[in-house]
Structure formats: structure tokens, C-alpha cells
C-alpha positions as CSV (number, residue, x, y, z in Angstrom):
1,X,-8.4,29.3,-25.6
2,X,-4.9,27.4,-26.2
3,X,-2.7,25.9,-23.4
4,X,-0.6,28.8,-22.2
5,X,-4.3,30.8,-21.2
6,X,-6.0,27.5,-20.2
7,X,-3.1,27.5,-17.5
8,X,-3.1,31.2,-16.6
9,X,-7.2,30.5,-16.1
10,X,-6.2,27.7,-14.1
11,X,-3.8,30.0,-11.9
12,X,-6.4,32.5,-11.8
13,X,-9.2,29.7,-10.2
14,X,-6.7,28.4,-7.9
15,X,-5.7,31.7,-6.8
16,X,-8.1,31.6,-3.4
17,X,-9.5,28.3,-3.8
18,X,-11.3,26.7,-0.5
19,X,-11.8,22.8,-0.4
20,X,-11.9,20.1,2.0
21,X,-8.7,18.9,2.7
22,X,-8.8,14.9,2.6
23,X,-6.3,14.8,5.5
24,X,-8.1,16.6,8.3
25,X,-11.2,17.4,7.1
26,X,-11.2,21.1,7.3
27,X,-12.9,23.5,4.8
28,X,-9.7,25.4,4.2
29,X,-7.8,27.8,1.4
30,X,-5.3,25.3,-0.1
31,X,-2.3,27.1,-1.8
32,X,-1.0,25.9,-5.0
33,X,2.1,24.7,-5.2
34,X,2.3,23.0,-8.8
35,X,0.4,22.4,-11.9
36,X,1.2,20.3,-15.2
37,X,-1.2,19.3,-18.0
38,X,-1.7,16.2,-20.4
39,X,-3.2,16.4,-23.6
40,X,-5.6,13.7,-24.7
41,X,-5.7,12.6,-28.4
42,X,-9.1,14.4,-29.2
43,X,-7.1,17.8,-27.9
44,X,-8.8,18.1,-24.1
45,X,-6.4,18.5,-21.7
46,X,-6.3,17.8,-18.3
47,X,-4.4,20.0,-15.5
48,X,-2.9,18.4,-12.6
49,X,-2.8,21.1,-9.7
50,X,-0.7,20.3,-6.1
51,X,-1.4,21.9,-3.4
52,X,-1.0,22.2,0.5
53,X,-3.6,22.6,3.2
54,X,-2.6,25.8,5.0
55,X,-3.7,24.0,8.6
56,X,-2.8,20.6,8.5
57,X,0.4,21.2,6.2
58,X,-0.2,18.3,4.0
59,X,-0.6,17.8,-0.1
60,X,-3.2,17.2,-2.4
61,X,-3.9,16.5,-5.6
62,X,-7.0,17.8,-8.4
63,X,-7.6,17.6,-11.7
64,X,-9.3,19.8,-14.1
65,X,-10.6,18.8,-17.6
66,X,-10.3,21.2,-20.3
67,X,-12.5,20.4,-23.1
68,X,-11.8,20.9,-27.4
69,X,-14.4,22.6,-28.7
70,X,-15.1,19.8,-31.8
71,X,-16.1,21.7,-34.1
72,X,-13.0,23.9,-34.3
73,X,-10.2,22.8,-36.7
74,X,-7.5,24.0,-34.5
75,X,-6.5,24.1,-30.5
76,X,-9.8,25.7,-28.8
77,X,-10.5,24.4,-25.4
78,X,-12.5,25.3,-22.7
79,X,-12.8,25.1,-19.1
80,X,-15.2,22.4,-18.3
81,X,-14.9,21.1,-14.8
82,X,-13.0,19.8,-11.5
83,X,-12.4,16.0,-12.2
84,X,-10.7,14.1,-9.6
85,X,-9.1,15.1,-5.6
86,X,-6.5,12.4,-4.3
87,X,-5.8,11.2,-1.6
88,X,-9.7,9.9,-1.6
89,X,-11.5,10.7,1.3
90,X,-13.4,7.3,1.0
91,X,-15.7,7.8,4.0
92,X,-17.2,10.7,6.2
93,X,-19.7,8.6,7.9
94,X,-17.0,6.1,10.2
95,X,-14.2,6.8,11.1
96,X,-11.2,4.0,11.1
97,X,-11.1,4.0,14.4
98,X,-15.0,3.0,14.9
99,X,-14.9,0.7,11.9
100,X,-12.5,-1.5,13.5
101,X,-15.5,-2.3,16.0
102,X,-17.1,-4.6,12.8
103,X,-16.5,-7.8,12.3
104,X,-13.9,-8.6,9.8
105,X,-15.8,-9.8,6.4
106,X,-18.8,-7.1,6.9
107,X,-16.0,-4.4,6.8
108,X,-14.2,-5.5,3.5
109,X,-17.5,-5.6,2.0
110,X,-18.9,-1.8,3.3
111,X,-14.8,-0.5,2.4
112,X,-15.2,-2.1,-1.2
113,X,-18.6,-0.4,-1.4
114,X,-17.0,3.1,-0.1
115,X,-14.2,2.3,-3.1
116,X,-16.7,1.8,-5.9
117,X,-18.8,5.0,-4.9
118,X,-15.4,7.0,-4.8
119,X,-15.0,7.0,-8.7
120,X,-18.6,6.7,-9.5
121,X,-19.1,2.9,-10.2
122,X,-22.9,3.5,-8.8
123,X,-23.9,0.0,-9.4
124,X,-21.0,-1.9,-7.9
125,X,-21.1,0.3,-4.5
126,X,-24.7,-0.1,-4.1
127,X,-24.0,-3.9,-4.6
128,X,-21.5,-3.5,-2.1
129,X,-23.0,-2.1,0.3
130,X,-26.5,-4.5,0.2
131,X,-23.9,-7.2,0.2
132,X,-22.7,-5.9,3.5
133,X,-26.1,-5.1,5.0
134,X,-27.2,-8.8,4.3
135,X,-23.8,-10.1,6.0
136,X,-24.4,-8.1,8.9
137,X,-28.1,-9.5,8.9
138,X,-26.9,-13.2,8.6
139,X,-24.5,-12.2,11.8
140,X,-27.6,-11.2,13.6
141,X,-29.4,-14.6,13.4
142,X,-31.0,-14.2,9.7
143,X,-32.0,-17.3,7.7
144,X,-29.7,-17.0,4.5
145,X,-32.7,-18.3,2.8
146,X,-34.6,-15.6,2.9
147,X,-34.6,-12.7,0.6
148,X,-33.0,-9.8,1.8
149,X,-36.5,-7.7,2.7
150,X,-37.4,-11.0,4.4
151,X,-34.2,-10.9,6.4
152,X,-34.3,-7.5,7.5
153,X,-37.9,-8.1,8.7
154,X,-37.2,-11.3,10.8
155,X,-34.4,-9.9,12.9
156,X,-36.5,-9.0,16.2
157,X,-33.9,-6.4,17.9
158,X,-33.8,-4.0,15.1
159,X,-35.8,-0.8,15.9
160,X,-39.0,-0.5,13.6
161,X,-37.5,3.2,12.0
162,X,-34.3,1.3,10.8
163,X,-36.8,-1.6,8.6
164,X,-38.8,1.2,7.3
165,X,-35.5,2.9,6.3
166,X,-34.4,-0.1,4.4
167,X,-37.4,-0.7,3.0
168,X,-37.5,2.7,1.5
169,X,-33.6,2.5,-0.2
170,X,-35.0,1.3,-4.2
171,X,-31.6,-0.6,-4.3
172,X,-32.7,-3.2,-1.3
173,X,-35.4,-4.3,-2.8
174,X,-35.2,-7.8,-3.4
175,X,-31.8,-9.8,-4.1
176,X,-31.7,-11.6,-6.9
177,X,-29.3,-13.1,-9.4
178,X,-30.9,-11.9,-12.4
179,X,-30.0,-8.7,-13.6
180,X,-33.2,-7.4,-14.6
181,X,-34.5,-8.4,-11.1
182,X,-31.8,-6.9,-8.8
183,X,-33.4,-2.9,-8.8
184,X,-29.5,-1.8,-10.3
185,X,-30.0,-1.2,-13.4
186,X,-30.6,2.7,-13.1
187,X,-28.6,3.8,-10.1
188,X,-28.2,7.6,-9.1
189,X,-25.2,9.3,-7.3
190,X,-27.9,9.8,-5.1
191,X,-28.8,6.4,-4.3
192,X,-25.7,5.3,-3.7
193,X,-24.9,8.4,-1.3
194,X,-28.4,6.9,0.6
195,X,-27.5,3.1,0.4
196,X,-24.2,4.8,2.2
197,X,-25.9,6.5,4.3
198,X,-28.2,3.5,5.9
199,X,-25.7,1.4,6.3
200,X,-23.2,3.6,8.2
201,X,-25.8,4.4,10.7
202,X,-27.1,0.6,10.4
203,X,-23.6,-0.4,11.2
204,X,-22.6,2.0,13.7
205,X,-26.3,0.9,15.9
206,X,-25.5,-3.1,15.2
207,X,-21.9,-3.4,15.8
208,X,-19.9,-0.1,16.9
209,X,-22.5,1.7,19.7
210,X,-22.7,-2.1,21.8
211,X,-19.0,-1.9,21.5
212,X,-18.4,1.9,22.5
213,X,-20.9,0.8,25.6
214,X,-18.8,-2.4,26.8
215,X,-15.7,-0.7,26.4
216,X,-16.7,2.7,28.6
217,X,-18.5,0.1,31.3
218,X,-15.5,-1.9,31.6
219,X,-13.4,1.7,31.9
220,X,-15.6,2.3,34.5
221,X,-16.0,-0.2,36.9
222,X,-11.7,-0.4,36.9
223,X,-11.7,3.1,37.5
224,X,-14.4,1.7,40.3
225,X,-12.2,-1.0,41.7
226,X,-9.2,1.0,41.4
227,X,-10.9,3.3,43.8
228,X,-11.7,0.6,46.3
């Protein structure tokens, strides 16, 4: 197909399109409000589609890739795929509000991670987010001597289920700076949506639950004394 019926067939798709809106997380019809195209230099082109969540009111952005058929002499694309949905929805695990319960360096670390998984930089996110696991390790008493298995076996207050857990991610096997040593050399999407995974949950028990607890005990005993 040329242009002008690549962007009728993108009208058509978008016609009653359900997605997750990035703003409030709904799984919604979004209407279309706009759509423009670029054309790269080996003929795909790329459609760049508005829209507005009917709930929440707010816009969004997707991309769709139309690829050239190469071995056609002249324009013959076809539809190949949804590329890209802005704003990111970086994180479904945490919210903002819980991740502000984690001490300051482990967080950059874990929302670097979330930022390298968003555009598929599999190796760098799963780096990210051992990096963070071993910081929040080192916080609970670790030796930073130790290799990382090491560490996560010699903190004493963490529940047997969560060491097996780690020990069973392939990317926290032992950290080393060798390349050929560090277990990245091969990473899935699914590894790095497991390494996620682990440490939101690994997070959320370390720092954000003892937090949630002090904070709804101290509520409590002034709604106590208030009451006196």
C-alpha cells in the first residue's frame, strides 16, 4: 500500500482502539484526535497517532511503523506493528507515593532501572536494578565485600522465600566486573520484567511496609491521646 491507504488503515485500527491510559491506568477506548506520519530514508514510515482517554480526559501519544516491502522498486509498505506510547508509564509495581518511603540513592538506582527497561535496554535495566538490590543490601548491614549471592545470604531478617527468589533471577548471579562473568550477556524482556518484579516486592517488604506500619501506629496512638 502507499501513504494515503497506510493512513486510512491506520484510521480504520484506531477506530475502537482500547489501551491503557498512562495517566490513570484504566483499560479504556481512547479516541483519536490526530495523526501525522514521517518517512524514513529506506521508505517505512512511521504514524504518530494523538489521542484522549475518554475517563481521565488526558492525551497520549503511539507510534506505528509501517514497513517497505524491499524488494519492491516503488512505495509498498505494510503495516507492521505498534512502536512506542508516551507519556511512559515507567512503573506498575510502586507507586510515587510509596517510593518516596526509600532511601534516596537506592531510588535513583531502581528509577534508572525502570528507565532503561521502558525502551528496551534489557542489559542496562537489569544492571540497574541488581545495582539497587545490592545498595539496599549494604543499607541492611551487608559486608560490601561480599559478592552479591553472599550478601543477600548474610542479611539475617530477610524471610528465607525472598533469598530463594533471588537466587533463582539468572541476572543476580554473581557481580562481577568482567563482562563475560556478570550473567548479562543474553538478557530477555522477560528477565528484566522478573529482576523488576523482585525488587519491587523486595523493596516494598525492606523499606516501604516498616514505613506504612510507623506511620499508621503513630496515626493511632494521636488519634489515642486525642481521645484522652
Amino acid at each position: 500500500m502507499n501513504i494515503e491507504e497506510a493512513k486510512k488503515t491506520v484510521n480504520n485500527i484506531v477506530a475502537d482502539l482500547i489501551d491503557v491510559c498512562p495517566h490513570c491506568g484504566a483499560k479504556v477506548h481512547i479516541a483519536q484526535l490526530w495523526n501525522d506520519y514521517h518517512q524514513f530514508r529506506n521508505l517505512d514510515v512511521e504514524f504518530y497517532v494523538a489521542f484522549r482517554c475518554k475517563p481521565c480526559k488526558k492525551l497520549m501519544i503511539k507510534t506505528c511503523l509501517f514497513q517497505q516491502n524491499v524488494y519492491s522498486s516503488e512505495q509498498n509498505i505494510s503495516f507492521k506493528e505498534w512502536s512506542e506510547k508516551f507519556p511512559l508509564s515507567l512503573d506498575d509495581e510502586l507507586t510515587d507515593e510509596e517510593k518516596e518511603h526509600i532511601p534516596k540513592e537506592i531510588a535513583i538506582d531502581y528509577k534508572e532501572a525502570l528507565k532503561c527497561k521502558s525502551f528496551g535496554a534489557n542489559r542496562a535495566g537489569c544492571s540497574m536494578f541488581r545495582r539497587s538490590l545490592q545498595s539496599s543490601l549494604l543499607a541492611l548491614g551487608a559486608d560490601h565485600k561480599l559478592d552479591l549471592i553472599k550478601q543477600i545470604e548474610s542479611v539475617n531478617n530477610l524471610p528465607s522465600d525472598i533469598k530463594d527468589w533471588a537466587h533463582q533471577i539468572r541476572i543476580f548471579g554473581n557481580w562481577a566486573a568482567h563482562p563475560d562473568k556478570d550473567n548479562l550477556k543474553d538478557v530477555s524482556d522477560d528477565d528484566v520484567k522478573e529482576a523488576h518484579d523482585f525488587i519491587a516486592k523486595f523493596l516494598m517488604y525492606v523499606f516501604i511496609m516498616p514505613e506504612k506500619v510507623k506511620m499508621a501506629r503513630a496515626k493511632r496512638d494521636n488519634k489515642l491521646k486525642n481521645n484522652e
